[in-house]
LOFITI-278669 format. One record per residue (C-alpha): x, y, z; residue number from 1. Coordinates in nm, 4 decimals, decimal comma. Example, Ala and Ser with C-alpha at 12.3 -4.5 7.8 and 13.67 -1.06 7.14 Angstrom:
residues 2
R       px       py       pz   k
R   1,2300  -0,4500   0,7800   1
R   1,3670  -0,1060   0,7140   2
end
This chain:
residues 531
R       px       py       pz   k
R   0,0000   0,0000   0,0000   1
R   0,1011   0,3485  -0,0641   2
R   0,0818   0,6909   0,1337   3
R   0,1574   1,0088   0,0159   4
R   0,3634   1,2016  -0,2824   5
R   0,6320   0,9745  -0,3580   6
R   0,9505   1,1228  -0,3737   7
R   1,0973   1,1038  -0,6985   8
R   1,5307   1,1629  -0,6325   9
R   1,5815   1,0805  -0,9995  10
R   1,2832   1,2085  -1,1668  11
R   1,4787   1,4780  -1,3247  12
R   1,6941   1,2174  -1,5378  13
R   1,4127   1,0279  -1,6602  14
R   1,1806   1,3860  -1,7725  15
R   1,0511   1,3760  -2,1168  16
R   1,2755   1,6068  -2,4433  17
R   0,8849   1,8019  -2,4717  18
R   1,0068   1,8745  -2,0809  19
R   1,3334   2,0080  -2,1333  20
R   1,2798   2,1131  -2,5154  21
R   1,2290   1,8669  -2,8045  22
R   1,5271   1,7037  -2,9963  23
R   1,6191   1,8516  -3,2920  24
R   1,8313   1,7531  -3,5786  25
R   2,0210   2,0993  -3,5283  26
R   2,0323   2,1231  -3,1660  27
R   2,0060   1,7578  -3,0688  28
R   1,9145   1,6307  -2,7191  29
R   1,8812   1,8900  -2,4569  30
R   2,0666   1,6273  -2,1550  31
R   2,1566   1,6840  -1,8343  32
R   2,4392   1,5882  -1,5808  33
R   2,3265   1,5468  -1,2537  34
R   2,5235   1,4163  -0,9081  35
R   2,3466   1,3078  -0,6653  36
R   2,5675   1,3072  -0,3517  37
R   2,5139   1,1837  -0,0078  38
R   2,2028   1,0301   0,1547  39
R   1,9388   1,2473   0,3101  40
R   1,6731   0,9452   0,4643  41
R   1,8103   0,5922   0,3992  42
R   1,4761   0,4066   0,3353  43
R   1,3324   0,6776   0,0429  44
R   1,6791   0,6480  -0,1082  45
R   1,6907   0,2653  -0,1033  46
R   1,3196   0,2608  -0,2317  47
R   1,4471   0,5004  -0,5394  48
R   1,7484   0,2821  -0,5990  49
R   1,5235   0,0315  -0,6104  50
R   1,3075   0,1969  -0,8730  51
R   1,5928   0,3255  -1,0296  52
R   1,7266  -0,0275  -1,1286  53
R   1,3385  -0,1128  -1,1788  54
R   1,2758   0,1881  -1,4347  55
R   1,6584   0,0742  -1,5541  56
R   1,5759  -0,2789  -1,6661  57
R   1,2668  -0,1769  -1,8412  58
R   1,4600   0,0393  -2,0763  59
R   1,7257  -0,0550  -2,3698  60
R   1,8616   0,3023  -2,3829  61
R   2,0448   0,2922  -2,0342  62
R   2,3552   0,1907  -1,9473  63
R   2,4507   0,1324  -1,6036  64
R   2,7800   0,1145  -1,3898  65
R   2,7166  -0,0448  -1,0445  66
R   3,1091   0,0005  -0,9716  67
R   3,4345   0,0455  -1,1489  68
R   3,4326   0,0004  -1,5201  69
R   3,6895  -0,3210  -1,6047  70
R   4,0026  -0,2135  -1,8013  71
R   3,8872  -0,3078  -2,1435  72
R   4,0083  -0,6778  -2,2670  73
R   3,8612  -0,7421  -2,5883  74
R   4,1557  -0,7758  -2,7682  75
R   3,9580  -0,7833  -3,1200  76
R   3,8002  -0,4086  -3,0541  77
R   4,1909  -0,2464  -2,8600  78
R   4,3456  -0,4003  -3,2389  79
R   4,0875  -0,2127  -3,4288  80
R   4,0579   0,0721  -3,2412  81
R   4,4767   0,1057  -3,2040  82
R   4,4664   0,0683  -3,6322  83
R   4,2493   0,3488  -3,6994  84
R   4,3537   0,5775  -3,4142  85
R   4,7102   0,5140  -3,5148  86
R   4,5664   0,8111  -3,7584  87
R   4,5069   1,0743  -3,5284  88
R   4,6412   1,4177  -3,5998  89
R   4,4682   1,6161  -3,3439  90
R   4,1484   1,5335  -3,4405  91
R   3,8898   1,2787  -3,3280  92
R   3,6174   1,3473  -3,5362  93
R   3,8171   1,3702  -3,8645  94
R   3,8979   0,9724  -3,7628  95
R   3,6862   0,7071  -4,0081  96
R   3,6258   0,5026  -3,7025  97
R   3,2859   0,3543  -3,5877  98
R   3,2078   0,3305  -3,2079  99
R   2,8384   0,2851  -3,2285 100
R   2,6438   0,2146  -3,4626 101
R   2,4157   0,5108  -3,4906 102
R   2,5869   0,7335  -3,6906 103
R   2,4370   1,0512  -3,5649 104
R   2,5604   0,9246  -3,2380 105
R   2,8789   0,8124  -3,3564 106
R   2,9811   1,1504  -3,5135 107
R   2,8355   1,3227  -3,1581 108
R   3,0817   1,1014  -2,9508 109
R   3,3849   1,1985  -3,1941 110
R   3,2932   1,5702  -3,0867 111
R   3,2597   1,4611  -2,7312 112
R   3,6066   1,2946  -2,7200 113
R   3,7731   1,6500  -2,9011 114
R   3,5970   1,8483  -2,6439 115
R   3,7238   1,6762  -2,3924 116
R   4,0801   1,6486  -2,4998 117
R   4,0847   2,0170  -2,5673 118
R   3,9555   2,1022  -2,2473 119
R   4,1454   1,8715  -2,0361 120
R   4,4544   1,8638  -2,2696 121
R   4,7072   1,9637  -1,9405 122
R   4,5999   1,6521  -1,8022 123
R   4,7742   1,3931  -2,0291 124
R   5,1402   1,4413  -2,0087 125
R   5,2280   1,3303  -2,3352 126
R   5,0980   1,1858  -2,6730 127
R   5,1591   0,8408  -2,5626 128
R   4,9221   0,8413  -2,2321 129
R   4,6636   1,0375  -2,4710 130
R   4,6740   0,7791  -2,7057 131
R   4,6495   0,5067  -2,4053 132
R   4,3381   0,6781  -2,2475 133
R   4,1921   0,7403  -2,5976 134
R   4,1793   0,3825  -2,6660 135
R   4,0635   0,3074  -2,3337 136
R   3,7691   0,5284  -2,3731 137
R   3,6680   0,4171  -2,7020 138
R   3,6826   0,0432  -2,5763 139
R   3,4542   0,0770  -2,3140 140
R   3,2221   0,3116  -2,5501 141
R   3,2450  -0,0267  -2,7822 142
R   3,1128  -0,2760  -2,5569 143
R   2,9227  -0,0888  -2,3126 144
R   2,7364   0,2134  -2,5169 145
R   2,7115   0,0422  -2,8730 146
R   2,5138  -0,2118  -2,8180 147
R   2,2107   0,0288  -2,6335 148
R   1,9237   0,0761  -2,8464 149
R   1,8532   0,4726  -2,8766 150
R   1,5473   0,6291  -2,9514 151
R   1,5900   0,9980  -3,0831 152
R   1,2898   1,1009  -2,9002 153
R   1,4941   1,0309  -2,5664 154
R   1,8399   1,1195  -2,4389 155
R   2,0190   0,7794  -2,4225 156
R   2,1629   0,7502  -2,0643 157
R   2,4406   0,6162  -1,8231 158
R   2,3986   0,5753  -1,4727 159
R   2,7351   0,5373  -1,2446 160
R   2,7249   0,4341  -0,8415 161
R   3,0183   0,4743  -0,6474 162
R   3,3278   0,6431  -0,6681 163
R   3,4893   0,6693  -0,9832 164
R   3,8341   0,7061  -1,1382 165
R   3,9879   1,0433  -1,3581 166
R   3,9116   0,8867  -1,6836 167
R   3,6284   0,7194  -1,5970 168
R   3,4755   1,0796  -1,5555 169
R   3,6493   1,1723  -1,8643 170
R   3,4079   0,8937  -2,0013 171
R   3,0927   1,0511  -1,9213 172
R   3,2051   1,4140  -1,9780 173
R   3,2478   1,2275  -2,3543 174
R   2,9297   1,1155  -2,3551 175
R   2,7710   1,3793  -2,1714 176
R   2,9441   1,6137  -2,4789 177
R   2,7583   1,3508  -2,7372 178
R   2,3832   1,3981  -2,6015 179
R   2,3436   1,1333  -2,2789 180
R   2,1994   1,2168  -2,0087 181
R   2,4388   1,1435  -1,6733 182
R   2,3410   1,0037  -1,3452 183
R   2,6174   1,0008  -1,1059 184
R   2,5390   0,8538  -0,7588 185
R   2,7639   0,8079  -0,4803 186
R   2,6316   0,8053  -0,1030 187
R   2,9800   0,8636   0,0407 188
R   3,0901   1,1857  -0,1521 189
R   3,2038   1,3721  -0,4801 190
R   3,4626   1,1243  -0,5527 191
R   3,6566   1,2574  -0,8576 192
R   3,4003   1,5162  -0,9188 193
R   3,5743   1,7317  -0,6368 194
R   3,8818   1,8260  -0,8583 195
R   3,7020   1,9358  -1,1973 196
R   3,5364   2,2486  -1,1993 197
R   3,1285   2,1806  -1,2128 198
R   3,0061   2,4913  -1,3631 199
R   3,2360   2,5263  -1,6061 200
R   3,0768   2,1775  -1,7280 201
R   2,7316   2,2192  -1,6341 202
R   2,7202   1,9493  -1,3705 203
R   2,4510   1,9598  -1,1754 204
R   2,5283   1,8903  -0,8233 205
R   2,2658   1,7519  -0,5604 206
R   2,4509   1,7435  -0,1801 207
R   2,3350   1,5714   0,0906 208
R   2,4514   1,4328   0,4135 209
R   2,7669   1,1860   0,3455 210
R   2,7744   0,8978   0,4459 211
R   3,0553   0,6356   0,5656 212
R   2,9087   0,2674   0,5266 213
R   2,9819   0,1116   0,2119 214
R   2,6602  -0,0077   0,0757 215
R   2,6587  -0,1631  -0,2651 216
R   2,4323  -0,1209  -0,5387 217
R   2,2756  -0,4402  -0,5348 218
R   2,2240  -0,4199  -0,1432 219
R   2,0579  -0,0798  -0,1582 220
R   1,8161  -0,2342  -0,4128 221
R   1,7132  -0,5164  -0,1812 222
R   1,6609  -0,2869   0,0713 223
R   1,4759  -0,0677  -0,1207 224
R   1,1950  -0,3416  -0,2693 225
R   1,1920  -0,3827   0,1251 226
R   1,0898  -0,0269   0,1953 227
R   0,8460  -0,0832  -0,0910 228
R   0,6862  -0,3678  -0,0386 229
R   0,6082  -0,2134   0,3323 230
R   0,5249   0,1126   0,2583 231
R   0,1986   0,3190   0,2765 232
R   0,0828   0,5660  -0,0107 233
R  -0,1780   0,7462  -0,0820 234
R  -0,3954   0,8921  -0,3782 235
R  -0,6089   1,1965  -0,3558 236
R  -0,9698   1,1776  -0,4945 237
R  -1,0506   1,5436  -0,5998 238
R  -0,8732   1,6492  -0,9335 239
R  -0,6845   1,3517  -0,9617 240
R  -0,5959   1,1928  -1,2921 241
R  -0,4686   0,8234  -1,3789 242
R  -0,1983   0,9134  -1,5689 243
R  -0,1134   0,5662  -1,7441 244
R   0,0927   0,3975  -2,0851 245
R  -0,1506   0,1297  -2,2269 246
R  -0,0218  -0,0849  -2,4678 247
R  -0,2020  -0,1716  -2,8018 248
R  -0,2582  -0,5711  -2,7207 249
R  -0,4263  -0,4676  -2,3769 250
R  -0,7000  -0,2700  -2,5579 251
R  -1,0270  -0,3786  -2,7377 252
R  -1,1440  -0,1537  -3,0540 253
R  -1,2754   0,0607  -2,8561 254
R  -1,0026   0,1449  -2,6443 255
R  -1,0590  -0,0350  -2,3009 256
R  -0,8859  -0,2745  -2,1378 257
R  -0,9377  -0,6032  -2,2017 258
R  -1,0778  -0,7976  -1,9214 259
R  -0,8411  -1,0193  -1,7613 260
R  -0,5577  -0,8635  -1,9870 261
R  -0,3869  -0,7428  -1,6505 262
R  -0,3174  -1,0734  -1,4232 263
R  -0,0156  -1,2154  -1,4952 264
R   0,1212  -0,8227  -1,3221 265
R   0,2379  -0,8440  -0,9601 266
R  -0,0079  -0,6187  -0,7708 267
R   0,0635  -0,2616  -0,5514 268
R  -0,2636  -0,1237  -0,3726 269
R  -0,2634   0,2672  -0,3384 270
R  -0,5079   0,4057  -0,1104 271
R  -0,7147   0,6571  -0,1610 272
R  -0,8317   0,9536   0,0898 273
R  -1,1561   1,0583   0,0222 274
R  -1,4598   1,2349   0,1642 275
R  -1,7591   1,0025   0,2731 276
R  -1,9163   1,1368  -0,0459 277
R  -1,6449   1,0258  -0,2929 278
R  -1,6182   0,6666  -0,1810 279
R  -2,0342   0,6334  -0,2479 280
R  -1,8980   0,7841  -0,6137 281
R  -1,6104   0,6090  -0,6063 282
R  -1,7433   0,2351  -0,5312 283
R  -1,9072   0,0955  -0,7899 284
R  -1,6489   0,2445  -1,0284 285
R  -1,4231   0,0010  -1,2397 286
R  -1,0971   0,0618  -1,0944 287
R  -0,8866   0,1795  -1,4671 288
R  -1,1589   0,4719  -1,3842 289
R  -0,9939   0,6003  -1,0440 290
R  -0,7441   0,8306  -0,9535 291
R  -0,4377   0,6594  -0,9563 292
R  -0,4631   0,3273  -1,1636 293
R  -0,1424   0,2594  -1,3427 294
R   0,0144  -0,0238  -1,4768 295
R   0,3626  -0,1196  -1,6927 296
R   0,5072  -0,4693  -1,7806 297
R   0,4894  -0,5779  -1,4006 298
R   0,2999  -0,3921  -1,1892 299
R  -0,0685  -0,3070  -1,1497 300
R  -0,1256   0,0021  -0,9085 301
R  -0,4913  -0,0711  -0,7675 302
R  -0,6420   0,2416  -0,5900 303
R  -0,8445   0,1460  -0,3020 304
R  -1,0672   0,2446  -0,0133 305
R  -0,9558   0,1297   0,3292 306
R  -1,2197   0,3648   0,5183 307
R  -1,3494   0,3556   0,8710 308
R  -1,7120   0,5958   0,9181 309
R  -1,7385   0,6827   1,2821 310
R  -2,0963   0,8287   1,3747 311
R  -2,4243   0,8188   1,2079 312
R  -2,6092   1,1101   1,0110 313
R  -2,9025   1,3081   1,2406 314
R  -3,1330   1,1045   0,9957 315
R  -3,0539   0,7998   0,9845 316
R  -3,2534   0,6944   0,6806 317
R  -2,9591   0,8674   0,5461 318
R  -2,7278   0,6414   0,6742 319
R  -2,8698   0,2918   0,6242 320
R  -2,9386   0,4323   0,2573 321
R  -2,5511   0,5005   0,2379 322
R  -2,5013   0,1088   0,3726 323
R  -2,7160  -0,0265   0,1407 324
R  -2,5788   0,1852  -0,1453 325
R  -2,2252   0,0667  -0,0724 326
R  -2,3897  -0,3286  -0,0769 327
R  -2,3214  -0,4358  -0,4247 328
R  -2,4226  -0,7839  -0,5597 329
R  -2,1334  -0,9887  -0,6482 330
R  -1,9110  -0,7657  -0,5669 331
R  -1,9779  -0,7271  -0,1905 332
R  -1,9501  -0,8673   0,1531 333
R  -2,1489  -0,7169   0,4279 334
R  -2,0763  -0,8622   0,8269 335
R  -2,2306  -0,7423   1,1181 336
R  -1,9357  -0,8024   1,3681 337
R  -1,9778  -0,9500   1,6889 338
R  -1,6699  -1,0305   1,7722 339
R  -1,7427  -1,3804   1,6148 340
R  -1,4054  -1,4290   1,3556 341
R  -1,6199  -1,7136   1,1588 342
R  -1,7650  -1,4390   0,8965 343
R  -1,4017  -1,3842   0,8151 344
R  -1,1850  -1,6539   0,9125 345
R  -1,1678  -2,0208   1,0620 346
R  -1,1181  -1,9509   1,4529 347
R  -0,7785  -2,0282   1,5472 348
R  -0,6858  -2,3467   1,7211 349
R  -0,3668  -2,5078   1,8778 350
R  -0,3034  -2,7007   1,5543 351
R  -0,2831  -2,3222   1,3866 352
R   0,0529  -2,3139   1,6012 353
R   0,2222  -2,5530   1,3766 354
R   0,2416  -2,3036   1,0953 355
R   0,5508  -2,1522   1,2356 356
R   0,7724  -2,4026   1,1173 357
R   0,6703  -2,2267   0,7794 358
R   0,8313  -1,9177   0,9114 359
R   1,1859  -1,8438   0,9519 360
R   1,3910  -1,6119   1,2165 361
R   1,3933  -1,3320   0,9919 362
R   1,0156  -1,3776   0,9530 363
R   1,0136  -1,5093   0,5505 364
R   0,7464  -1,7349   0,4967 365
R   0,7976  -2,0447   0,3253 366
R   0,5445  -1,9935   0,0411 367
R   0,6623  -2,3107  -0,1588 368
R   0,5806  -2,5239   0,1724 369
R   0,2850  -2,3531   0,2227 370
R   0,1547  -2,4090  -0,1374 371
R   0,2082  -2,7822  -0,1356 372
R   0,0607  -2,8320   0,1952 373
R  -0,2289  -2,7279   0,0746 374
R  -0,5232  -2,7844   0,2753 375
R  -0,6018  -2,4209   0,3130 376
R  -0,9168  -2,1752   0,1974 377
R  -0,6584  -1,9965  -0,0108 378
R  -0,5330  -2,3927  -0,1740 379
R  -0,8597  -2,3636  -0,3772 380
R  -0,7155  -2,0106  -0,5484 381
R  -0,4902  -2,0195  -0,8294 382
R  -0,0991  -2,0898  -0,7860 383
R  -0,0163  -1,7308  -0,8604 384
R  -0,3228  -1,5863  -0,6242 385
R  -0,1602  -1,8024  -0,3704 386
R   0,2197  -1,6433  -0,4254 387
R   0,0299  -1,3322  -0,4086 388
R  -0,1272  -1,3536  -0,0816 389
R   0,1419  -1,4993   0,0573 390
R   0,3445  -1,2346  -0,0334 391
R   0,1119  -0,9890   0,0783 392
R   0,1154  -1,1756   0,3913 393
R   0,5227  -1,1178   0,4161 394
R   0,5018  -0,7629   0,3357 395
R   0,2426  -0,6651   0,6311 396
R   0,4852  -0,8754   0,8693 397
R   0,7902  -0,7141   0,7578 398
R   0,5677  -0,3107   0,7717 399
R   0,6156  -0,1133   1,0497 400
R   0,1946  -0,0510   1,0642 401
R   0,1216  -0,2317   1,3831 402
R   0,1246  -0,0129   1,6624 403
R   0,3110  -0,2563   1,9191 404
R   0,4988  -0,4926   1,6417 405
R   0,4255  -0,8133   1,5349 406
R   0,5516  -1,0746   1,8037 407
R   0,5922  -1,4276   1,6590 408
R   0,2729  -1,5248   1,8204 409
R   0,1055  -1,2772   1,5999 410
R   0,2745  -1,3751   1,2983 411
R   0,1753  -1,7355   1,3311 412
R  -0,2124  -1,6139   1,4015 413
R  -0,1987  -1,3831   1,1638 414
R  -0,0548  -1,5646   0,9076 415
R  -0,3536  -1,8621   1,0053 416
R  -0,6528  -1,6468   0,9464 417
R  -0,5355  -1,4970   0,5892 418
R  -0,4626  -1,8785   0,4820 419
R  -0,8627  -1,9766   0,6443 420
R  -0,9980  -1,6824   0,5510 421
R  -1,3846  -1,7172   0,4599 422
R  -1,5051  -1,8782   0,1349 423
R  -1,6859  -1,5894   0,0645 424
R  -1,3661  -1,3942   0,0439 425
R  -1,2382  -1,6733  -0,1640 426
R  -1,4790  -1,6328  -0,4075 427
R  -1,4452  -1,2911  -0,4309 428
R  -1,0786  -1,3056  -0,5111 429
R  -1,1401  -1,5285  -0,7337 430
R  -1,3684  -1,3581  -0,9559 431
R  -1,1288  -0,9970  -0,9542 432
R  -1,0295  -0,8915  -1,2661 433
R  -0,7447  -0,6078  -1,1922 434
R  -0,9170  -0,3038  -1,4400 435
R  -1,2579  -0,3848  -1,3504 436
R  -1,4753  -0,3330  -1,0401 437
R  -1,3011  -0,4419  -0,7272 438
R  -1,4308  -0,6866  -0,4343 439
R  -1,5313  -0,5099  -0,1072 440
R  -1,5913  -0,5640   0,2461 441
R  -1,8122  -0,3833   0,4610 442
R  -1,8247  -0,4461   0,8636 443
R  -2,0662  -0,3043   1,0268 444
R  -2,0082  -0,2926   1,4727 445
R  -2,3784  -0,2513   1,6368 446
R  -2,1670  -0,2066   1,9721 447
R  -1,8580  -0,1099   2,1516 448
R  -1,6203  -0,4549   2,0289 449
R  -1,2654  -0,4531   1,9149 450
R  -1,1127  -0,6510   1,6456 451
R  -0,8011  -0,8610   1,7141 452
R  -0,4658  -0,8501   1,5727 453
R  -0,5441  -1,1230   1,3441 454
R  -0,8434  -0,9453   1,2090 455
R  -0,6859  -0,6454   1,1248 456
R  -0,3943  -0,8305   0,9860 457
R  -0,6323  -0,9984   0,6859 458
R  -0,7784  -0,6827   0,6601 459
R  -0,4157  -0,5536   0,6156 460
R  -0,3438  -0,8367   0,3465 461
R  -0,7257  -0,8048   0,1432 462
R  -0,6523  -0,4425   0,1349 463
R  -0,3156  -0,5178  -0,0303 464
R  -0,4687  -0,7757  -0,2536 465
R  -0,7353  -0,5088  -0,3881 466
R  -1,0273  -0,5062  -0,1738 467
R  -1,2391  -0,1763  -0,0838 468
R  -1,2890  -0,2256   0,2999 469
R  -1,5287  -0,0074   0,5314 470
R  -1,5899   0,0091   0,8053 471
R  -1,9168   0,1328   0,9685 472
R  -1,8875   0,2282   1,4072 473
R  -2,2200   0,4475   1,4727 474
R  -2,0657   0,4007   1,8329 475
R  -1,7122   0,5483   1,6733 476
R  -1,5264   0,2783   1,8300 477
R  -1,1522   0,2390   1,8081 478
R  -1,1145  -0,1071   1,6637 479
R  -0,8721  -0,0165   1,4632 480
R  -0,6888   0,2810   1,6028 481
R  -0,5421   0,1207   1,8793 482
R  -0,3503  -0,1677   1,6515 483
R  -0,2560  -0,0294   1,3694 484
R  -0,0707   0,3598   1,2418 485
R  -0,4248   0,5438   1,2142 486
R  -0,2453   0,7029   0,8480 487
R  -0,3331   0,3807   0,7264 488
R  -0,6962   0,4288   0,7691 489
R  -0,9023   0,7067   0,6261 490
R  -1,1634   0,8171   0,8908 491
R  -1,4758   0,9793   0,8821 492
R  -1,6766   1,1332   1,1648 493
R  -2,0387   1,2275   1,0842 494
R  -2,2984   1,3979   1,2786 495
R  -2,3278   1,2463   1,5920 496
R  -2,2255   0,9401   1,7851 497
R  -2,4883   0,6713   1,8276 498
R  -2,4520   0,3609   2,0663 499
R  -2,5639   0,0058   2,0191 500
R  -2,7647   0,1120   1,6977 501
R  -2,9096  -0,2047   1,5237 502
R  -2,8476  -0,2395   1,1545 503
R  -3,1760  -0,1922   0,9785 504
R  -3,1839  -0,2502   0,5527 505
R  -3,3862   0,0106   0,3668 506
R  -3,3624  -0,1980   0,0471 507
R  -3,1739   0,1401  -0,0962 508
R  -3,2302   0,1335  -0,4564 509
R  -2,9702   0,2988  -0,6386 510
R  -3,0913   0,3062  -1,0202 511
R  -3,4110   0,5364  -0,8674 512
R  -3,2847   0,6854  -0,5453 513
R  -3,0861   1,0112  -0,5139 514
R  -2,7755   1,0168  -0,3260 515
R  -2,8232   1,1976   0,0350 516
R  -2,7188   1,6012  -0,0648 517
R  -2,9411   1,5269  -0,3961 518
R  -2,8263   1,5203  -0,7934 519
R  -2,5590   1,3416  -0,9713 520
R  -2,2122   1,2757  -0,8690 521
R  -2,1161   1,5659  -1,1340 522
R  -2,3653   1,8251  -0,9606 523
R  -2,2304   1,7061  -0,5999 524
R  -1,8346   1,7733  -0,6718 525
R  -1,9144   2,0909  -0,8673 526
R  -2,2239   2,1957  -0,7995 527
R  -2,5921   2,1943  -0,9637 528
R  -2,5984   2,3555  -1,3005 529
R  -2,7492   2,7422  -1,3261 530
R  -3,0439   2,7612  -1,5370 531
end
């Protein structure tokens, strides 16, 4: 789940040319070099690093260096390269030598390389380490850069972590020269950047708090799908747009998503803070239709309602209408809690206790264990709606959300419910299709009770897994407060508080009935038209 504006360290890099200014054939790419030094908060660093490498391996235009670049030993490219730049006379671009093989790009690089010798020419103390580094260069330009596919609409890029040698930045200067954008990271300072002048090159340079600990690329993005996979975010209702790539093969002729085109895509729930108004809007809509839905080759962002309504409205034909509006068949799942677990999961038992030899000391479950065991409301879901719970399951472990942690005792009843969770819920799941209308569960509490830990934690993981959840206390009880980080929940207080009050059905219809302030959605965001 997701909670607030993301930040976005390396948005910059990745902005669009009608951003910065469009390519031209003239003027080509407008790119930019940009350090990013030092770590301000570990975890949103790790979870861009993570995203980073993510948004990295979804492109064939970037090229990135998790450490020192290898001293080139392709003896086939040095003898080729050594033969034709045997021929230099002060001039790289004069050369007839191919590097990559874009030609627009090639000539661009043979610019970069005379820029850079002329600029840094009292660096090299004679022809013969010129020559050396020149050859260098152009090796690593040969098998790293070449064989990137480049799209003239978008700055090709390189991306370097850690500290770096002289002519290693003498390499992306080069480059930098030809058009590519630059990403230079390094958490534990400016490296080599310190003795060049910046401004004089147009580096952009982002400082932050240095660090000492060695971390490794690699690491940070482990950590980082950590902080991710825990994390709480939230999408805004009002003036909100979906701002999504679809792909041709997910769309019918008329442009929609086909149904079920979405489910082979791992699944990240965003939820969304509403009034009380905007979730009876909201509900019934597919969810491609709310704020927020996104989706590339492996992700699906699902916006959902987690909601808790304390209170009732001074009429309270108002506020059974709004229950029975929110009641849709199908789609639906309506409990009047009485502290009774069996409407959402198989009570626990001793036997429940062996499940934590499925769980190890740092709290992983075993889901390939789990899976075969089988014998579980969940074994009755497909294999990959099985690794998704399950997963779901591990990320609400490892989140910080519950108020007093998660001992092991927890875990293991926690873990219990979500796998004995209710047929109904089964069904539900079941039956989702990602772009489409979304299950839900409302729970209505008549009195002053309390959920447990373990029913909060499946409401944690069916949240996660796409389900709208509300959750109706005309007494405003805290039955979820007092677990779980109240930013999780979005809560509503209405008129006035009203004890032990029975649920009572008005058999709302919704195709002839108004919605409590009158009019249609339209007229209740912005108002009734003027005659």
């Amino acid at each position: 789940m997701e909670l607030g504006n993301k930040s976005n360290i390396f948005g910059k890099i990745f902005s669009s040319q009608s951003d910065r200014g469009n390519y031209t054939s003239a003027n080509g790419y407008q790119n930019y070099f940009i350090s990013y030094i030092g770590v301000n908060d570990e975890d949103i660093y790790n979870s861009e690093i993570y995203n980073l490498n993510r948004e990295i391996n979804n492109r064939k235009n970037i090229c990135l260096f998790k450490q020192n670049i290898l001293n080139p030993d392709d003896f086939d490219i040095i003898s080729y390269l050594k033969n034709k730049v045997s021929k230099y006379n002060g001039s790289i671009f004069d050369l007839d030598i191919d590097l990559v093989k874009y030609e627009d790009i090639n000539n661009r690089i043979k610019r970069g390389f005379d820029i850079l010798l002329r600029q840094e020419e009292k660096s090299f103390n004679n022809d013969r380490v010129k020559f050396n580094f020149i050859i260098k260069v152009m090796s690593w330009i040969r098998i790293y850069i070449n064989p990137l596919v480049i799209d003239y609409k978008d700055a090709p890029k390189v991306v370097v972590y850690g500290d770096i040698k002289k002519h290693e930045l003498y390499f992306l200067l080069i480059l930098y020269f030809a058009g590519f954008d630059i990403l230079y990271i390094n958490p534990n300072g400016l490296s080599e950047i310190a003795n060049i002048d910046a401004k004089k090159f147009n580096i952009e340079i982002n400082q932050n708090k240095i660090i000492d600990e060695t971390i490794s690329f690699d690491e940070r993005v482990e950590r980082g799908e950590i902080v991710e996979r825990s994390s709480i975010k939230k999408a805004y209702t009002v003036g909100a747009q979906a701002s999504r790539k679809i792909s041709d093969e997910l769309l019918n002729d008329s442009g929609f998503i086909k149904p079920w085109q979405l489910q082979n895509r791992n699944i990240k729930t965003l939820l969304l803070s509403s009034t009380v108004d905007e979730v009876d809007i909201y509900w019934k809509e597919p969810l491609k239709l709310r704020p927020g839905f996104n989706f590339d080759n492996e992700i699906v962002t699902l916006p959902v309602f987690f909601t808790k309504i304390d209170g009732v409205y001074r009429d309270l034909d108002e506020y059974y209408c709004l229950l029975d509006k929110l009641q849709i068949k199908d789609f639906s799942y309506f409990i009047d809690y009485d502290e009774n677990i069996r409407p959402l999961s198989r009570p626990f038992t001793r036997e429940g206790y062996n499940l934590s030899f499925y769980i190890s000391n740092t709290f992983k479950i075993n889901q390939k264990a789990i899976i075969k065991d089988g014998g579980f409301s969940i074994s009755n879901l497909s294999l990959k709606w099985q690794e998704t719970i399950l997963s779901k399951v591990e990320e609400t472990i490892l989140s910080d959300m519950f108020i007093e942690g998660l001992s092991k005792d927890d875990i293991v009843r926690g873990l219990y419910t979500v796998l004995n969770m209710n047929e109904k819920l089964i069904y539900m799941i079941n039956s989702f299709d990602y772009a489409n209308v979304n299950p839900k569960l409302i729970i209505y509490i008549e009195q002053m009770k309390m959920f447990t830990k373990e029913i909060v934690f499946l409401l944690l993981v069916l949240s996660k897994v796409g389900f709208d959840i509300v959750i109706f206390t005309p007494g405003g009880v805290n039955c979820v407060e007092n677990i779980i980080n109240s930013q999780i929940v979005d809560i509503h207080r209405l008129d006035v508080i009203n004890y032990n009050l029975k649920y009572k059905s008005n058999n709302y219809n919704t195709n002839t009935s108004s919605s409590r302030n009158g009019g249609s959605w339209i007229e209740r965001i912005f108002g009734k038209w003027s005659d």
